[in-house]
Each structure stands twice: as structure tokens, then as C-alpha cells.
DRENKOL-543688 format. One record per residue (C-alpha): residue in one letter; chain; x, y, z. Coordinates in Angstrom, 2 decimals, padded with zeros to 5 digits, m for minus. Layout:
<sites>
SITE   r   c         u         v         w
SITE   a   A         X         Y         Z
...
</sites>
This chain:
<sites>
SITE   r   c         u         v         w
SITE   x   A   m036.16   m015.24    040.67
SITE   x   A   m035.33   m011.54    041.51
SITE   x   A   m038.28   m009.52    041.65
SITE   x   A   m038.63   m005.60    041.87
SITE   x   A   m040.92   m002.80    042.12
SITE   x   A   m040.04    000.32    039.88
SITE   x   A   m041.69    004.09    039.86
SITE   x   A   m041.31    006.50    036.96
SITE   x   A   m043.99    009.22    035.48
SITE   x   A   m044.65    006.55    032.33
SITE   x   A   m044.95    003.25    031.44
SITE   x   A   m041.93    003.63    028.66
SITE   x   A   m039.72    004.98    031.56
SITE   x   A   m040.53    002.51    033.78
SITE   x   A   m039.62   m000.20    031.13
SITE   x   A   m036.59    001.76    030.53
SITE   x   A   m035.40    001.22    034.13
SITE   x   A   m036.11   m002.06    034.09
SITE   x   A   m034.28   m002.69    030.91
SITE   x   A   m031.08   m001.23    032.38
SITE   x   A   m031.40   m003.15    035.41
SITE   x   A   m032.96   m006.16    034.65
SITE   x   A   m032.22   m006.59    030.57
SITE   x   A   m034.25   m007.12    028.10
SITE   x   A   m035.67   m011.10    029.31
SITE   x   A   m036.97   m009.28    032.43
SITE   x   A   m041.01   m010.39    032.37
SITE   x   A   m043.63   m007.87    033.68
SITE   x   A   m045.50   m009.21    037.07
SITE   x   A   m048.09   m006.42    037.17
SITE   x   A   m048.90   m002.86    036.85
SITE   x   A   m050.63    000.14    038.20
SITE   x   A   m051.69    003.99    038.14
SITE   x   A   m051.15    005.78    041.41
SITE   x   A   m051.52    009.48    041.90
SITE   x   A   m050.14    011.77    044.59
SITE   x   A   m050.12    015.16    046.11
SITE   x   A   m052.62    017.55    045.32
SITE   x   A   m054.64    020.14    046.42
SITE   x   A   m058.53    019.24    047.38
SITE   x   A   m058.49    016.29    045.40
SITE   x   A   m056.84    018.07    042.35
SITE   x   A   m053.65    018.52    040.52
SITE   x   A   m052.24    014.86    041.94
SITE   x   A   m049.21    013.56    039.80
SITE   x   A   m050.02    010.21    038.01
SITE   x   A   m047.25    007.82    037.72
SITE   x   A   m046.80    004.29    036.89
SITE   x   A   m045.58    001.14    039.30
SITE   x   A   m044.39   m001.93    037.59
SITE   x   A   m043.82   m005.13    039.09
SITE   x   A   m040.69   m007.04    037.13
SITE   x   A   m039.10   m009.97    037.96
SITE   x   A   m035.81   m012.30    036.08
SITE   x   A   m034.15   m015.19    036.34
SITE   x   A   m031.00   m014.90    037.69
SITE   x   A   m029.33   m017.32    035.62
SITE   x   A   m030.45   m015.82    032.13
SITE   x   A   m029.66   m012.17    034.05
SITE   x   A   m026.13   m012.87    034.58
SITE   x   A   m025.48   m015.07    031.98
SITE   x   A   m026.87   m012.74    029.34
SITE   x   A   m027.20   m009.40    029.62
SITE   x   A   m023.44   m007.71    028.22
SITE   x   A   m021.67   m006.05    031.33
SITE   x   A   m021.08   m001.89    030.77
SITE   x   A   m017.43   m002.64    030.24
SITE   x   A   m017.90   m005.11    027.68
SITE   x   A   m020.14   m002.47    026.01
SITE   x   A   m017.64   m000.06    026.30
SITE   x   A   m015.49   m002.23    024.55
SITE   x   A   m018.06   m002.86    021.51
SITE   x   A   m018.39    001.05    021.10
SITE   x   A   m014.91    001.69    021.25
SITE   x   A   m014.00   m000.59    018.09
SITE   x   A   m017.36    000.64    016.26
SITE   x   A   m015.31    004.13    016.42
SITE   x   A   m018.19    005.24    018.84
SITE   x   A   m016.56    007.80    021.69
SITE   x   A   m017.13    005.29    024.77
SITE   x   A   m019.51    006.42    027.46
SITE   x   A   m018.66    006.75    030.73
SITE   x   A   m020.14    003.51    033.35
SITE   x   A   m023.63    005.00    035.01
SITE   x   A   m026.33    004.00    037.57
SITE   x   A   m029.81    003.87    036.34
SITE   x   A   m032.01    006.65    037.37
SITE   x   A   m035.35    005.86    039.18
SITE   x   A   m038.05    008.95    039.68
SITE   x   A   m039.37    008.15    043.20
SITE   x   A   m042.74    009.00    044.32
SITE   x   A   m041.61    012.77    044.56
SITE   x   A   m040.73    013.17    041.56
SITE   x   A   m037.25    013.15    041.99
SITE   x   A   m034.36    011.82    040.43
SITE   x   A   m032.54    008.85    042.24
SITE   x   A   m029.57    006.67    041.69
SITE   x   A   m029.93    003.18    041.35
SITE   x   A   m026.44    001.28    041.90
SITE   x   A   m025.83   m001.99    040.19
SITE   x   A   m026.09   m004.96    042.30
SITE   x   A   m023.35   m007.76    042.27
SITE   x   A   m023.98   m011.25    041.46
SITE   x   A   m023.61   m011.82    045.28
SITE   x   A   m026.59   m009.27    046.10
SITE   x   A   m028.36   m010.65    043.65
SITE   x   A   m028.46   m014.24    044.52
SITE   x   A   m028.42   m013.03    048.32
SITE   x   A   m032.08   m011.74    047.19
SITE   x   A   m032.98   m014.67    045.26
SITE   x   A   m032.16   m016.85    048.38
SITE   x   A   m034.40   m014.62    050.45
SITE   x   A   m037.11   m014.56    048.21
SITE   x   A   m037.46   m018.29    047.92
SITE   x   A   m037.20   m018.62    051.08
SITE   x   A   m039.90   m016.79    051.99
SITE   x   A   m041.87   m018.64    049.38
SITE   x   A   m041.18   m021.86    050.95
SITE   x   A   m042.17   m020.89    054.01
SITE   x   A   m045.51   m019.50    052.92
SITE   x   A   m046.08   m023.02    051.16
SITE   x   A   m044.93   m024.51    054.45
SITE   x   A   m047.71   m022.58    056.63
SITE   x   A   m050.48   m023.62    054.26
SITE   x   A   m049.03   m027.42    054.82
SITE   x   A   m047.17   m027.68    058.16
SITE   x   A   m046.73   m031.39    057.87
SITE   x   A   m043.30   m030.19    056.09
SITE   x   A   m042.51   m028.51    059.33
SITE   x   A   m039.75   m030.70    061.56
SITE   x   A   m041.00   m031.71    064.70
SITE   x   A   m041.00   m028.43    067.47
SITE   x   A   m041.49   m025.78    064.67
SITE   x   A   m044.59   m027.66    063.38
SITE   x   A   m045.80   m027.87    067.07
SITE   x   A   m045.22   m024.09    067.20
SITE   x   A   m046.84   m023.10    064.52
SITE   x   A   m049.97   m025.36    064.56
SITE   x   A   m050.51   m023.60    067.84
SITE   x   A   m050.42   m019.90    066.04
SITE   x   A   m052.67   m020.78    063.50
SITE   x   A   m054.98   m022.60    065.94
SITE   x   A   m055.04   m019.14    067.32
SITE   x   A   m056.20   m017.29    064.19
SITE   x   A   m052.43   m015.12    064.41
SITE   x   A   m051.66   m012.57    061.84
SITE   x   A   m050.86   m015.15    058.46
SITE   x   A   m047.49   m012.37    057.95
SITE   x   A   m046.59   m012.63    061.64
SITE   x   A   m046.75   m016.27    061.34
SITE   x   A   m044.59   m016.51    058.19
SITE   x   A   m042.33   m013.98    059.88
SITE   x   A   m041.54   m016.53    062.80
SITE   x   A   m041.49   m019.18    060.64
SITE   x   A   m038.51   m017.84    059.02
SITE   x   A   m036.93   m016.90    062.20
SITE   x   A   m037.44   m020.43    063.91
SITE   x   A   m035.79   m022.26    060.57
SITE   x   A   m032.66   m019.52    060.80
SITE   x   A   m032.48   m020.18    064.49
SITE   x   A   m032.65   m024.22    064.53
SITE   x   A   m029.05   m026.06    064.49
SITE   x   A   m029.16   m028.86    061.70
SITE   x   A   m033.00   m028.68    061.82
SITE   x   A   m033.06   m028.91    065.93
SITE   x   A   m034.47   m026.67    067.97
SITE   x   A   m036.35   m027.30    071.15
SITE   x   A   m040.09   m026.48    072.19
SITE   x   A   m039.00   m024.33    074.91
SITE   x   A   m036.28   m021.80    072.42
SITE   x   A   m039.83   m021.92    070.29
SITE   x   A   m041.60   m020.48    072.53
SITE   x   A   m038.64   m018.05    073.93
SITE   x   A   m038.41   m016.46    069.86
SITE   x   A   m042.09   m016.43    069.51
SITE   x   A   m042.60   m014.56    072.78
SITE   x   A   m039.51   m012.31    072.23
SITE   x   A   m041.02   m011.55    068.40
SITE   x   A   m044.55   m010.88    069.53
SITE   x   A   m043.45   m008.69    072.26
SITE   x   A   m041.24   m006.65    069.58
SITE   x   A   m044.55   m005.85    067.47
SITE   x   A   m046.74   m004.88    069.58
SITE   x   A   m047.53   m001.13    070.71
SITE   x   A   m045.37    000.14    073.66
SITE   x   A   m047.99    000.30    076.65
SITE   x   A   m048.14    003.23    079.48
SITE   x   A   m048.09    001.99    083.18
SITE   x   A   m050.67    004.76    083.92
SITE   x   A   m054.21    003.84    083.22
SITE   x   A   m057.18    006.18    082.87
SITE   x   A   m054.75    009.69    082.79
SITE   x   A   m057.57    011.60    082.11
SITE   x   A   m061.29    012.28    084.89
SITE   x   A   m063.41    010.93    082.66
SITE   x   A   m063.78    007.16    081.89
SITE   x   A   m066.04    006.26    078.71
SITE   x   A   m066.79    002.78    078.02
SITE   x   A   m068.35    002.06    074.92
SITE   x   A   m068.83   m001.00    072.65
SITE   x   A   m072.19   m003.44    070.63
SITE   x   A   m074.36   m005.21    073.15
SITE   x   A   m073.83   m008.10    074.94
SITE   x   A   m070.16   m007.86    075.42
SITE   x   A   m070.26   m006.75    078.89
SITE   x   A   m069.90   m003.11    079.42
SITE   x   A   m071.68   m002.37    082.31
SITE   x   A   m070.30   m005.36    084.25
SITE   x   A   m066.52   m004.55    083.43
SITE   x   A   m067.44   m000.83    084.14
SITE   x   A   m068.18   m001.74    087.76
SITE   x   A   m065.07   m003.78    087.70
SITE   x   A   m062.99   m000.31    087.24
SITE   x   A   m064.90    001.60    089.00
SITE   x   A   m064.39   m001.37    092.05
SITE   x   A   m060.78   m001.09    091.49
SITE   x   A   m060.63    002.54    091.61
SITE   x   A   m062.19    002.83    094.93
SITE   x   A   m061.17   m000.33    096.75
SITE   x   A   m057.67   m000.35    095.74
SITE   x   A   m056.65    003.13    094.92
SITE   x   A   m058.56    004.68    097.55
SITE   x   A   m060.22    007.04    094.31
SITE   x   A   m063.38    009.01    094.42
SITE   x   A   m065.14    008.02    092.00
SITE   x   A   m068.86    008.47    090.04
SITE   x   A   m071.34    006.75    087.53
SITE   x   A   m072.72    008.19    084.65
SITE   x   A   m075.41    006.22    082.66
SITE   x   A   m076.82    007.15    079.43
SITE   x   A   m077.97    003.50    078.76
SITE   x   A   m081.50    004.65    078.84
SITE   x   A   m082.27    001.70    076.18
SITE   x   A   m083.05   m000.63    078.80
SITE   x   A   m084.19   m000.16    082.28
SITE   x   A   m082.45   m003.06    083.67
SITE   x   A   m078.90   m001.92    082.78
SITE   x   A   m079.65    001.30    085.19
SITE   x   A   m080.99   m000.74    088.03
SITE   x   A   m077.96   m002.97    087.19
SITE   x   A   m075.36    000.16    087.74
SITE   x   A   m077.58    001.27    090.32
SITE   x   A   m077.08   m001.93    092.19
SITE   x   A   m073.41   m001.63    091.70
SITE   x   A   m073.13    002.22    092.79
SITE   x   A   m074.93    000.99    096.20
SITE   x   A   m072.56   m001.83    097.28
SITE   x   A   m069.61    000.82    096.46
SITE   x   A   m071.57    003.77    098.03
SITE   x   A   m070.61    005.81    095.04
SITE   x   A   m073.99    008.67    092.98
SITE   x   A   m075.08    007.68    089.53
SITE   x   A   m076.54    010.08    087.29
SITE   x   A   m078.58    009.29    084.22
SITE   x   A   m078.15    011.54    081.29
SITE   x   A   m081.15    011.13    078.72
SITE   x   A   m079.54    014.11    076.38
SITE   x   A   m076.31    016.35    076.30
SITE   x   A   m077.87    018.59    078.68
SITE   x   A   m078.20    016.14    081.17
SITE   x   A   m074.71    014.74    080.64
SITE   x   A   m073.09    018.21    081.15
SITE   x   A   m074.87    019.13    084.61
SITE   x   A   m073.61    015.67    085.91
SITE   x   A   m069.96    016.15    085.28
SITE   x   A   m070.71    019.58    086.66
SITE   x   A   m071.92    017.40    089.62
SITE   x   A   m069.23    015.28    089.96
SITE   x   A   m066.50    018.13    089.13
SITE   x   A   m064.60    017.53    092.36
SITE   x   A   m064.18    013.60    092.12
SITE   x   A   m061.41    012.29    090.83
SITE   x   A   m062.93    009.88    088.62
SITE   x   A   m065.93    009.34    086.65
SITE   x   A   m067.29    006.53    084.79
SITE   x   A   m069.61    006.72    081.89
SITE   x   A   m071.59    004.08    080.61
SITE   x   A   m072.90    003.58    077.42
SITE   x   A   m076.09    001.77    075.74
SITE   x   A   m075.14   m001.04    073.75
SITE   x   A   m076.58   m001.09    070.51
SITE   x   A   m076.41   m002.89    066.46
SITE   x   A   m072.93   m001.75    066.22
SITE   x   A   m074.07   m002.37    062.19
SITE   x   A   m075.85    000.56    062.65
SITE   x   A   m074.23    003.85    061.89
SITE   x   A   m076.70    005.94    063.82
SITE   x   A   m075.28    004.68    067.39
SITE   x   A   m072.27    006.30    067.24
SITE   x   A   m074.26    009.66    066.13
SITE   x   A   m076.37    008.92    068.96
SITE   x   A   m073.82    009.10    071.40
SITE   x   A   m072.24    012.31    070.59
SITE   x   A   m075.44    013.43    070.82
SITE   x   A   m075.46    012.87    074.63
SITE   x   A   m072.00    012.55    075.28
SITE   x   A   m069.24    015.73    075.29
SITE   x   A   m066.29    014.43    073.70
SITE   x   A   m063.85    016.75    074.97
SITE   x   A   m059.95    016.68    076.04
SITE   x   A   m060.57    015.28    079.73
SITE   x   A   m062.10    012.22    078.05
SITE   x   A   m060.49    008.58    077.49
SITE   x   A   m062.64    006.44    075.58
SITE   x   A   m062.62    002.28    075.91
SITE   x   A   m063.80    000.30    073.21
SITE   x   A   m065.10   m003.18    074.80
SITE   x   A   m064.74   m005.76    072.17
SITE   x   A   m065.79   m009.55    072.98
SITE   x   A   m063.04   m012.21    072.55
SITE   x   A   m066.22   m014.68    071.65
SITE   x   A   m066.53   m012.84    068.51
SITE   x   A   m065.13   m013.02    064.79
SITE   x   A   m062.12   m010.46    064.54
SITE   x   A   m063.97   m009.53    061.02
SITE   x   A   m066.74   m008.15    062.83
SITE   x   A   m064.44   m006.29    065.32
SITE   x   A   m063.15   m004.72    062.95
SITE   x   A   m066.42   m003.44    061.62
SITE   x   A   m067.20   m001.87    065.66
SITE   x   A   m064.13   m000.19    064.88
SITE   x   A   m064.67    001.32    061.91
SITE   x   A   m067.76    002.28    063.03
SITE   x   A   m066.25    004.20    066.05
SITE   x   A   m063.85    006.01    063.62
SITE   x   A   m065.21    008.88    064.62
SITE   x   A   m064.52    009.00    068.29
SITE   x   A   m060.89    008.61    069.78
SITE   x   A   m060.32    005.32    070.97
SITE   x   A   m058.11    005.51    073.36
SITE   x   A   m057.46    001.58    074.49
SITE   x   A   m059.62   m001.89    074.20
SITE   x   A   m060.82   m004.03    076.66
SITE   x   A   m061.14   m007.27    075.70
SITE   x   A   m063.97   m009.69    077.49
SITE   x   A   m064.95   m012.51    078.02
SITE   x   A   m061.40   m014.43    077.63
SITE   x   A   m062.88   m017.46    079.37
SITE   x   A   m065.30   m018.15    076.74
SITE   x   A   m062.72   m018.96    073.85
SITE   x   A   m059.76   m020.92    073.63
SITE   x   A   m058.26   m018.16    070.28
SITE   x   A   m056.63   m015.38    071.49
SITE   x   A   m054.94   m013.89    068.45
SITE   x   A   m057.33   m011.56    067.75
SITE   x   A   m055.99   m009.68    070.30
SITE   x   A   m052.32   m009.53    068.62
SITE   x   A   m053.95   m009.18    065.37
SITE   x   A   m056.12   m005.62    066.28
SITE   x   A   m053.71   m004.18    068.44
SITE   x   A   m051.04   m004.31    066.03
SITE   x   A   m052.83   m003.68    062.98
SITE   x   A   m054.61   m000.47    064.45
SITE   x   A   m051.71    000.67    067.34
SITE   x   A   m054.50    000.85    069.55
SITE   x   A   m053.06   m000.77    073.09
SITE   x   A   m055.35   m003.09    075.20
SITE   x   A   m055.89   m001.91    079.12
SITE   x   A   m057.71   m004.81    080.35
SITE   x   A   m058.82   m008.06    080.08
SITE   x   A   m062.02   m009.70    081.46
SITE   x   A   m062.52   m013.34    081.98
SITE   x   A   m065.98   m013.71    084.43
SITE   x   A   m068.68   m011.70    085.90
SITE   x   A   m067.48   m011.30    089.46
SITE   x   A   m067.31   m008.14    090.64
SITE   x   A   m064.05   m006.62    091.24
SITE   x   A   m062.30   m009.62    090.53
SITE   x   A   m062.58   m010.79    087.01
SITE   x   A   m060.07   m008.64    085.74
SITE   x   A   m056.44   m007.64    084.92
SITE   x   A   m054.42   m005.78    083.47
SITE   x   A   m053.89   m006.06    079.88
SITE   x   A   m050.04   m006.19    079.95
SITE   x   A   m048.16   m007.62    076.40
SITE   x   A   m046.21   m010.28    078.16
SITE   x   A   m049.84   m011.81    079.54
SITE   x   A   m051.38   m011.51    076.20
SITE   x   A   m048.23   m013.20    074.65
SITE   x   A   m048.31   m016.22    076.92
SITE   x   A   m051.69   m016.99    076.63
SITE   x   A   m051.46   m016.56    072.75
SITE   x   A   m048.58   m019.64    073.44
SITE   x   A   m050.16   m021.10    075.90
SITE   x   A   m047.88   m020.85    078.94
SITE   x   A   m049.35   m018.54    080.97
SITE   x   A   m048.66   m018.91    084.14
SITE   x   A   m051.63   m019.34    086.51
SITE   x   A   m051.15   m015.78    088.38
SITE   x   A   m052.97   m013.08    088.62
SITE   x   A   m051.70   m009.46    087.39
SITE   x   A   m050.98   m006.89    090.26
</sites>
């Protein structure tokens, strides 16, 4: 079945495209009003999608070619018209030419198109998978992956097997090679800007991975570097980065308002870096992200981490998000990678929000628990073939 999408500024237009390319057995799948442009909210154009699909046997069989038309007008002593393309008004509002596909296009499409229906039915019962595939792609859904990114490679391991054999090991080669294709393109220079803001809900480990940078920073890149707190919720997570500021011999300030906040970084104006810690709050509540502009200057020298635990539904990751929406995230970190054996999530936000990770946490020691978030680490241990070394 050949199914396409057609725009035009009314429902009789769009049936009139569809008529001229589809004929007149062509059923209707769905429709819609969308409006566009505008000015403040007013003045958009309305127009009308429609949804048609046919069968390509009654399409071909059927509908009259233009020639054989011609012929029919020419003996009804009708002046012939000339052989056209169907117009189509695109979302502009413009006029666009719409060439007639050949029976080979056509069943090229239909081909497709069950194909890709099949292998949706096949992801919702692998068992119908042959042997390596099936092994492959119980392990992506065991990982909670993308359901399109897993009917993409599903696809693209059938196309690729040789008389329904492929090995485990050109699996896992495709998988890696398609994964690594979608997601963002990552810098090799972390924290480009002075100012280091980690923020994030409670309880996914903030101030620990915060000291973890901040370790980093001064043991291995020689970096002078500073605390900020403004977790003035609870008294234990300043003793905690107090603790930590000690063993590095690095000051900590604690900003209770925006006042505070702006005399520290006027403090720590000659250090190279500075660290900024957060209180971690109901991120269902609106209010904390109000809260911390409050205290916090958002400005231009600022890059802003979003900490999101791994232990956690992606569903309510999203929701931290969102509720973030109004500062500039500039990377995640995920945490707490040793508590969970599903790491899509990872694939799954970064590609659906182009927001790259920078790190990944997996304990609470103190520098060591951490590494860089690089896309061929979070690809193998999506797969499951990570090798056992640590990132540089």
C-alpha cells in the first residue's frame, strides 16, 4: 500500500491532488488543520494535511494513463490537453510540481513501506528474529533504546545479513557504527567557560561529582580552582564541600542571595576555575529553578551541568528538563552508572534534546569515580562490550 501526505489551503484541493495522483479508489488515512506564520499569534494561514493511501494493484491497474485520456478526448472532438504534473501548495503557500511516479517507484515504495511494517511487528515479537539479530535486539530493548532507533537497525541488520546470516560480532559493528552516527558531535574541551554550575533534583549526587571535577581540575590539570555553595538547604552538604575544599586546599564561599554570589566570583576573579554548587530540591516543583536565579547570575562566562541519575525513569528526566527550560544547559552528567544495568536513557536524551553528555559517574570515590562521557563509551556499554578501561 502506497501511502502519502498532501498540503493544500482546502480540503477539496487536497482531494483534488490526491485524485490526480492517487485516482479516485485512493482511501483517506486521516486529516488535520495546521496554521502557520503570523504575527503575535495572528494572521497564521490555515491549511489542510491529508493522509491518503492505495493499493498499488487497483492504482495501476485502474486508473486511465494521461495518454490514453488524450486519446478519449481526441475522438470526443475535444482539443487534447497537453500531459501535466499535479500541483501541490506546500506549507508556503507556494505552488509545486509533483512528477508522476513509475510503476517501479511506486512498488520501490510499497516494498519499503512494508518493510518497515514488518519490522515494527518484528520488534514487538522478536521470536521472528533469526538467531544474532534477535540476540541484538533483545539486548536494545533490554536497554529501554529509542523504539525508532531500534526499528531503524532492525532494518539495517536484515539489509546487511547474507541469506539471513550475519554474525554477533558485524551486529554489534552496525549497531555501534549507527549509534555513533546519531548522536551529537562532542567538543574535546570541557568546561570552556570560568564558571562551573552544577545543578540537578536531590539525591543524584551533585555535590560528590562536583568535588570529582573540581579534583580533576587541580590534581591533573594543575588548575586553580574555587567552591561556591548556595546549598544552604541543608547544613551537611556545606560541611560536606567544606570537607572536600580542605583535602584539596582550595576557599569555599557560601552565597545565601545574589548579593552574596556576586562578591564571591568577585573573590575568586583571578582563578581559573570556579565551581558552583547547587541545593537539590523537588525538581516537581517549579519554584526551584526561580529560586536559583534568584541567587545565581546567569551570565555569558557560565556553563551549566544538569546531573541526571541513571537509577531513574527517563520519563521523569525528562520532566528535570523541562523544568530547567529556562536556564542553558550546557551538557549532562549522568550518575550513578553502577546502580543500573539500562543505559539507553542516555542515547535516548542526548539525541532527542542535542544536549551532549560530559561525564559519567559510577561510585563515590573521590577523584576517581569518573570519566569522560565520550560516544564510543556510551555506545559500548549500551551493547555491552565495553572494554574494562578507564577513559584518559
Amino acid at each position: 500500500m502506497k501511502i502519502k501526505k498532501y498540503h493544500a489551503p482546502s480540503m477539496n484541493q487536497a482531494m483534488e491532488q490526491i485524485r490526480l495522483e492517487l485516482g479516485k479508489d485512493a482511501v483517506i488515512l486521516n486529516s488535520r488543520v495546521l496554521y502557520s506564520g503570523g504575527f503575535l499569534g495572528f494572521f497564521k494561514k490555515r491549511s489542510i494535511e491529508v493522509v491518503a493511501a492505495i493499493d498499488p494493484q487497483s492504482n495501476i491497474e485502474q486508473l486511465p494513463s494521461l495518454k490514453e485520456k488524450q486519446k478519449k478526448s481526441h475522438i470526443s472532438n475535444v482539443t487534447p490537453f497537453k500531459e501535466i504534473s499535479p500541483i501541490k501548495i506546500n506549507d508556503f503557500g507556494n505552488k509545486e510540481i509533483l512528477h508522476h511516479p513509475t510503476q517501479e517507484t511506486v512498488l520501490k515504495e510499497i516494498t519499503d513501506l512494508k518493510k518497515i511494517v514488518k519490522n515494527i511487528n518484528v520488534i514487538n515479537n522478536s521470536a521472528l528474529l533469526s538467531g544474532n539479530i534477535k540476540k541484538m535486539i533483545d539486548r536494545l530493548k533490554s536497554q529501554d533504546l529509542d523504539h525508532d532507533a531500534v526499528t531503524d537497525i532492525v532494518i539495517l541488520l536484515e539489509e546487511s545479513a547474507i541469506d539471513n546470516e550475519i554474525s554477533y560480532e558485524e551486529c554489534i559493528a552496525l549497531t555501534k557504527n549507527y549509534l555513533l552516527s546519531k548522536l551529537p558531535i562532542q567538543s574535546d574541551i570541557l568546561f570552556q567557560k570560568k564558571y562551573i554550575n552544577v545543578v540537578g533534583p536531590t539525591g543524584v549526587g551533585k555535590t560528590t561529582t562536583l568535588a570529582k571535577l573540581a579534583a580533576e581540575s587541580v590534581l591533573k590539570h594543575k588548575k586553580k580552582v574555587a567552591f561556591i555553595t548556595t546549598d544552604t538547604y541543608r547544613i551537611a552538604a556545606i560541611d560536606q564541600l567544606k570537607t572536600y575544599a580542605k583535602i584539596l586546599n582550595v576557599p569555599i564561599e557560601i552565597a545565601y542571595n545574589l548579593e552574596d554570589f556576586k562578591k564571591a566570583t568577585e573573590r575568586f576573579s583571578h582563578y581559573d576555575l570556579v565551581f558552583i554548587d547547587t541545593a537539590g530540591r523537588n525538581f516537581r516543583n517549579p519554584d526551584y529553578v526561580t529560586d536559583l536565579k534568584d541567587i545565581i547570575s546567569f551570565d555569558d562566562e557560565m556553563e551549566t551541568f544538569l546531573v541526571l541519575s541513571l537509577a531513574s525513569k527517563q520519563s521523569d528526566m525528562e520532566v528535570i528538563l523541562e523544568q530547567f527550560s529556562l536556564i542553558n544547559i550546557s551538557h549532562f552528567i549522568f550518575t550513578k552508572v553502577d546502580e543500573t544495568a539500562s543505559y539507553g536513557a542516555m542515547y535516548n536524551m542526548m539525541t532527542k534534546y542535542k544536549i551532549n553528555a560530559a561525564y559519567l559517574t559510577n561510585g563515590q570515590n573521590v577523584p576517581d569515580d569518573i570519566e569522560k562521557a565520550q560516544s564510543s563509551i556510551i555506545v559500548e556499554t549500551i551493547l555491552g562490550v565495553r572494554v574494562n578501561e578507564r577513559s584518559s
